[in-house]
N, C-alpha and C positions, 0 to 999 in steps of 0.2 A: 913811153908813158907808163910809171910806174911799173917799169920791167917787163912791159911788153913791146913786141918790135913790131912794126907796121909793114911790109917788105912789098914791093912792087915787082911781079915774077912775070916771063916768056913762059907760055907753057904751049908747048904743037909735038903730036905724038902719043904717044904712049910713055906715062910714069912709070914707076915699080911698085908693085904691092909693097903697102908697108902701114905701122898705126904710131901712134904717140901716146904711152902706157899714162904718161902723166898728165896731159894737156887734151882737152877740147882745139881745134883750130877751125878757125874763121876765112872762109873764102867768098873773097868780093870781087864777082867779074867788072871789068874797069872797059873791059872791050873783046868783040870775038863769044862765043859760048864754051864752056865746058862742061866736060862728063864729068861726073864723079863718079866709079864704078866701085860696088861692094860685092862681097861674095852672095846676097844675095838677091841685090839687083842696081836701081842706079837713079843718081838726079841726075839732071839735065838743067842748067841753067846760061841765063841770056847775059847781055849788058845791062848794070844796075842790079842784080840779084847776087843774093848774100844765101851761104848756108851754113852751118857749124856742124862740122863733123866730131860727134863725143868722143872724148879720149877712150884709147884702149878700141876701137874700130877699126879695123881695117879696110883699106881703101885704096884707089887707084885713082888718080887725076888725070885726065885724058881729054884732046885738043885737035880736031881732026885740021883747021886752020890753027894759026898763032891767037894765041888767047891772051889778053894780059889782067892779070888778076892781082889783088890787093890782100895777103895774109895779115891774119893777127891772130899771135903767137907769142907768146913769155920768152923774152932774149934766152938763144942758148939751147933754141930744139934744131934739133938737124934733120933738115929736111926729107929723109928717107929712114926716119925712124931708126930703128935698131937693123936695116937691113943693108945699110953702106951701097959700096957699089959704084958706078962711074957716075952717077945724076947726084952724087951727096956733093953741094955747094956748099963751098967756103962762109963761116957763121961771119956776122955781123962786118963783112964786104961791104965798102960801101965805094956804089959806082956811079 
């Protein structure tokens, strides 16, 4: 929609630190809770909660069960930010 992507993700474990200099991103837990951990503390949200992390923040996503979450994001952000690494998923995958 209008150059953003909607993306339905697995997330259980520990993310990597990382931000998106350009973009705000939108996380909607769809099932399970996740962390969202910042340097200098953290949400916590359940199923049906929504939060927007500001762009240029850095952040950590974290799932101690499988979590599935609901991103929105402007086609074309890589998932791990400028910090690469073996969790950068393939852009615009569809499975």
């Amino acid at each position: 929609m209008n150059d953003y992507q909607f993306k339905i993700v697995k997330i259980q474990g520990d993310f990597v630190w990382h931000d998106h200099e350009q973009t705000d991103e939108t996380f909607i837990v769809l099932e399970g809770r996740l962390r969202i951990d910042f340097r200098d503390g953290h949400v916590e949200l359940a199923k049906g909660e929504m939060y927007v992390v500001p762009r240029g923040v850095e952040h950590k996503p974290f799932a101690e069960n499988e979590a599935q979450v609901l991103l929105i994001e402007p086609r074309g952000v890589i998932n791990t930010g400028s910090e690469g690494g073996t969790l950068t998923a393939e852009n615009d995958r569809w499975v």
